[in-house]
C-alpha positions as CSV (number, residue, x, y, z in Angstrom):
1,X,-103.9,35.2,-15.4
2,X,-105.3,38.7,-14.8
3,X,-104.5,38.2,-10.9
4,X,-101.1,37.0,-11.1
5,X,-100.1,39.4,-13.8
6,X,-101.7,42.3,-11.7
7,X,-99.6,40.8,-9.1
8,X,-95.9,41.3,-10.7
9,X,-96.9,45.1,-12.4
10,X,-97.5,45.6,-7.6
11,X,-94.4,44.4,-7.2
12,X,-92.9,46.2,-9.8
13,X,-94.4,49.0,-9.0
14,X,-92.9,48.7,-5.0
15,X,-89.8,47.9,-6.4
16,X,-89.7,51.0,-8.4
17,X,-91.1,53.6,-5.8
18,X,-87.4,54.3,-4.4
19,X,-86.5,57.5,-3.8
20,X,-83.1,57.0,-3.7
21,X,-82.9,55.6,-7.1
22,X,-84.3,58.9,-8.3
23,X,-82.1,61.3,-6.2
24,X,-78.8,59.1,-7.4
25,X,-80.4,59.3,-10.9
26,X,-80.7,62.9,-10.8
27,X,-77.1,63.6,-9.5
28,X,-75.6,61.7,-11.9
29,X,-77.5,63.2,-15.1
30,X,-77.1,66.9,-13.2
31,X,-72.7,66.6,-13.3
32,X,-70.8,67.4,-15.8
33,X,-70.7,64.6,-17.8
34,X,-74.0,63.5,-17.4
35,X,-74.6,61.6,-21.3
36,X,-71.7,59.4,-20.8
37,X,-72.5,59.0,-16.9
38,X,-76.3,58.8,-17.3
39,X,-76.0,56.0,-19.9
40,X,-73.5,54.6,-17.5
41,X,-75.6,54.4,-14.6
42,X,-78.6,53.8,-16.5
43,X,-77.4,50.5,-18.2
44,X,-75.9,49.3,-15.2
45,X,-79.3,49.8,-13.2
46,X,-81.1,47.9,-15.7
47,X,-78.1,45.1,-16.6
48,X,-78.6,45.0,-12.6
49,X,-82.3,44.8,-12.5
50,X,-82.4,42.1,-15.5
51,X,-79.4,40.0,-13.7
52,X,-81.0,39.4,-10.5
53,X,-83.9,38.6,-12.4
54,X,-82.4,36.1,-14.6
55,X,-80.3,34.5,-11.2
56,X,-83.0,33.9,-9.0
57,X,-84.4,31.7,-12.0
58,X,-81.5,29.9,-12.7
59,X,-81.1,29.2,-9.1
60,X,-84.3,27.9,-8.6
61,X,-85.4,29.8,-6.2
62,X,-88.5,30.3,-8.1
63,X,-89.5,26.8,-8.6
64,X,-92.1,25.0,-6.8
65,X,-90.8,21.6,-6.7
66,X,-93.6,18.5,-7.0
67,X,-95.9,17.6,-9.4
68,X,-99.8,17.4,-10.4
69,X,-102.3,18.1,-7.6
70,X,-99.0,18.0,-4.9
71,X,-97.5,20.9,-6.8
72,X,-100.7,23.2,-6.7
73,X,-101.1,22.1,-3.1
74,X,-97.8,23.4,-2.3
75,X,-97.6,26.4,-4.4
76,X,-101.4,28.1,-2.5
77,X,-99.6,27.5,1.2
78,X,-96.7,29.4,-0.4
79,X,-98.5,32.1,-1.8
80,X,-100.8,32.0,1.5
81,X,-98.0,32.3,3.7
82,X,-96.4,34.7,1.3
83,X,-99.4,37.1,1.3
84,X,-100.0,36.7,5.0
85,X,-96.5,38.3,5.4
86,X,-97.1,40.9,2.9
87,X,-99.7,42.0,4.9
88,X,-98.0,41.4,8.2
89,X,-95.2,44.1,6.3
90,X,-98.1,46.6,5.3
91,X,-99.1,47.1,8.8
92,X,-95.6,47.6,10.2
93,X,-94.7,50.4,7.6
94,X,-98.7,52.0,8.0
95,X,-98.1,51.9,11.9
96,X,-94.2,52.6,12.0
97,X,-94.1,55.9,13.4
98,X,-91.8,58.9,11.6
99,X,-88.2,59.6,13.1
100,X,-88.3,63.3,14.2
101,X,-84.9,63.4,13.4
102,X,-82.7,62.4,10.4
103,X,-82.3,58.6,10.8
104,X,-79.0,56.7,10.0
105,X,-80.1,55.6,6.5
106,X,-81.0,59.0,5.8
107,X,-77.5,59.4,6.7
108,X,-75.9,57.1,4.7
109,X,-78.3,58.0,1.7
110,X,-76.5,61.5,1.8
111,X,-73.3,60.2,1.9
112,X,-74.4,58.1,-1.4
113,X,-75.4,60.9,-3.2
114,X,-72.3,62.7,-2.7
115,X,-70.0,59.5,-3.6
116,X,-71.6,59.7,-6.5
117,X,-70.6,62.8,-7.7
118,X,-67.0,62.0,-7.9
119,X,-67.3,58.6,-9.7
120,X,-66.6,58.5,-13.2
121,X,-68.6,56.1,-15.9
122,X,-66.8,53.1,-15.3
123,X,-67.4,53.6,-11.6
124,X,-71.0,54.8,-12.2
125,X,-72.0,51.2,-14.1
126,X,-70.7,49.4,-11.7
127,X,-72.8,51.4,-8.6
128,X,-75.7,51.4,-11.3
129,X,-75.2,47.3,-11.3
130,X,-75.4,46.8,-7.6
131,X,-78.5,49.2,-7.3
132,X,-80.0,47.1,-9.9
133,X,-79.4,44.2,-7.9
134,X,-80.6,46.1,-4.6
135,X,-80.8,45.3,-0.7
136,X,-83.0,42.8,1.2
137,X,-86.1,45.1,-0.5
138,X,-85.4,45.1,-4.4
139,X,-83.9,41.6,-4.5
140,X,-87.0,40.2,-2.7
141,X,-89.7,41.5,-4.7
142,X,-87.4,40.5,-7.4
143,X,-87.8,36.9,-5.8
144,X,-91.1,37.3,-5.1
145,X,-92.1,38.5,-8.7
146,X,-89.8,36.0,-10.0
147,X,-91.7,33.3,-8.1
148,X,-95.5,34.2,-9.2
149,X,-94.2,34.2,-12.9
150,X,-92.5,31.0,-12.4
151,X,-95.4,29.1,-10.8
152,X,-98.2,31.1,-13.2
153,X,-98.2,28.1,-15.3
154,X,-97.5,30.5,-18.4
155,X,-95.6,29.6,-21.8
156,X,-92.0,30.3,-21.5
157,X,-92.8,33.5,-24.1
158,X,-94.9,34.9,-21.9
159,X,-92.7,34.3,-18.6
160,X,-90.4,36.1,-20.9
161,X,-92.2,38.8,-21.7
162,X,-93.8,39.5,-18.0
163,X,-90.0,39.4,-16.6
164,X,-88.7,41.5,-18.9
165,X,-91.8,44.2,-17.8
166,X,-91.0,43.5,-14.3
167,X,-87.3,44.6,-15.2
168,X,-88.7,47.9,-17.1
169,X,-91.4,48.9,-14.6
170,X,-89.1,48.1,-11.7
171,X,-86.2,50.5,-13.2
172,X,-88.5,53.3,-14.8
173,X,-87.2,55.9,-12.2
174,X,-84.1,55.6,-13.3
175,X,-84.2,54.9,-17.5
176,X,-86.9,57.4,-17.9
177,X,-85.0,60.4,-16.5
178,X,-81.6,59.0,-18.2
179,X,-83.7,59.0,-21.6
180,X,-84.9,62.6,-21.1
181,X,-81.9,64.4,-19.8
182,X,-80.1,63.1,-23.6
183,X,-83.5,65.0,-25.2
184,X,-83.9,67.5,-22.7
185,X,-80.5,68.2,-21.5
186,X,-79.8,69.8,-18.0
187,X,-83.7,70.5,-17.6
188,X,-84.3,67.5,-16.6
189,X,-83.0,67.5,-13.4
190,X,-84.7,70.3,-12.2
191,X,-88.0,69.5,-13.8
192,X,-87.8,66.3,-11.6
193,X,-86.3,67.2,-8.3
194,X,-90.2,67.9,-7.7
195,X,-91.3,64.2,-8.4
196,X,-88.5,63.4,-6.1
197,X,-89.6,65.6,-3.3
198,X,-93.7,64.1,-3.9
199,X,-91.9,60.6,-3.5
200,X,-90.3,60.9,-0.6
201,X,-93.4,62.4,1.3
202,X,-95.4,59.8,0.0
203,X,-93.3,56.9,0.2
204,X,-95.4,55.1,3.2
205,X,-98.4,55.5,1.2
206,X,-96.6,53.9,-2.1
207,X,-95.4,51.2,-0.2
208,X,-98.7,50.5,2.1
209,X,-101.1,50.7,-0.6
210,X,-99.3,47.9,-2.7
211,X,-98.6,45.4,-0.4
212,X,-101.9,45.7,1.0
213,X,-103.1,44.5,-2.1
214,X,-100.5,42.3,-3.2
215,X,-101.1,40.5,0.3
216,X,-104.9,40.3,-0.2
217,X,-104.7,39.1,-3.9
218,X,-102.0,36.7,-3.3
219,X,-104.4,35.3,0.3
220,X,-107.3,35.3,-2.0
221,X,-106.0,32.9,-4.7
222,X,-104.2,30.8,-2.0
223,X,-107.6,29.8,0.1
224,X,-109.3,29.8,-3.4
225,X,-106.3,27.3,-4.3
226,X,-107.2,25.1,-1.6
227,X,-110.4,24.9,-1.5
C-alpha cells in the first residue's frame, strides 16, 4: 500500500508543479475584485480537478478488465509499460535543452494571463473548470493516478479518500493562495510572486525528479508482479 499510495502523492505532486496555475492564480486574486474572482477561479479549478477525476472512473478508463491471477498478470505489464514510459519522459525533459528565446507557449501563457484580467467571476469559474480539467499533462496523471488507485485493490473508502487527496494536492497552488489572499488580502500576491519565480526556474527539476521515481517505483512492483 505504501508504494502505490507514494505513487499518487508523485503524481499529484507533478500535477501540481505548474507554474501557470500559480501565475493565473495570482492575477486573478491581484484585480480588483479578487474575493468574488478568487473564489470563482478557485472552485472552478478544484470542481475541475475533482470532475476529471470522477470521469476517468466512470468511464473506465481506470479499470483493469480480467479476473484472479489474469487480472494481476495484466495489471504488472501495464504498470511496467507505464513506468517504462515514465522514465522514457524523465529523460526527454532532463536532456531537452532550454529555448534561448521565448517559446510559443511562453507566448500563449502571456496572452492567458492577460485574458484573464478582463474576465469577470462567471467567466473566471468557467476558465478555473477547464484548468482543472487540464491539457494532455494534468488529465494524464489524472488517468494515471486514477488508474493506480483503481487497480490498488483498496476499499472503496479508501479509493475515496486517496482521490479526493489527489484532487487537494494536485490543486494546492491554486486553493492555498485563494484561501490566503481572503485572510491576507492584497499581500498575498506579492508575498508569492517569489514562489512563482523559484517554480519556474526549477520546473525541470520538479518534473524530472518525480517521474524518475514514479517510473522506477511503478518498474519495480511490475517485475516484482511478475515474478
Amino acid at each position: 500500500m505504501n508504494s502505490t499510495a507514494l505513487q499518487v502523492l508523485l503524481y499529484a505532486f507533478v500535477a501540481a508543479a505548474s507554474p501557470l496555475a500559480l501565475a493565473s492564480t495570482l492575477v486573478v486574486i491581484g484585480g480588483p475584485h479578487r474575493r468574488v474572482c478568487g473564489l470563482a477561479f478557485g472552485i472552478g479549478v478544484v470542481v475541475g480537478q475533482a470532475v476529471s477525476c470522477g470521469v476517468v472512473f466512470a468511464l473506465g478508463v481506470a479499470t483493469v478488465p480480467g479476473e484472479g491471477s489474469e487480472r494481476e498478470t495484466l495489471r504488472a505489464l501495464l504498470e511496467l509499460g507505464c513506468g517504462v514510459a515514465l522514465l522514457v519522459v524523465a529523460a526527454r525533459v532532463r536532456y531537452r535543452p532550454r529555448a534561448p528565446h521565448p517559446s510559443r507557449a511562453g507566448e500563449r501563457s502571456k496572452a492567458v494571463l492577460a485574458r484573464l484580467r478582463e474576465l469577470s467571476a462567471p467567466k473566471l469559474l468557467a476558465a478555473g473548470l477547464a484548468l482543472g480539467v487540464g491539457g494532455p499533462k494534468r488529465l494524464g496523471l489524472t488517468v494515471l493516478a486514477a488508474a493506480t488507485i483503481s487497480a490498488s485493490g483498496w476499499s472503496g473508502e479508501v479509493e475515496l479518500t486517496f482521490a479526493a487527496g489527489y484532487v487537494v494536492v494536485a490543486t494546492v497552488l491554486v486553493w492555498v493562495p485563494v484561501v490566503l489572499s481572503l485572510v491576507l488580502g492584497r499581500r498575498t500576491a506579492r508575498y508569492l510572486q517569489a514562489a512563482e519565480a523559484w517554480i519556474a526556474a526549477h520546473r525541470q527539476a520538479l518534473t524530472f525528479y518525480p517521474l524518475t521515481l514514479l517510473g522506477i517505483l511503478a518498474v519495480a512492483d511490475g517485475v516484482v508482479a511478475l515474478l
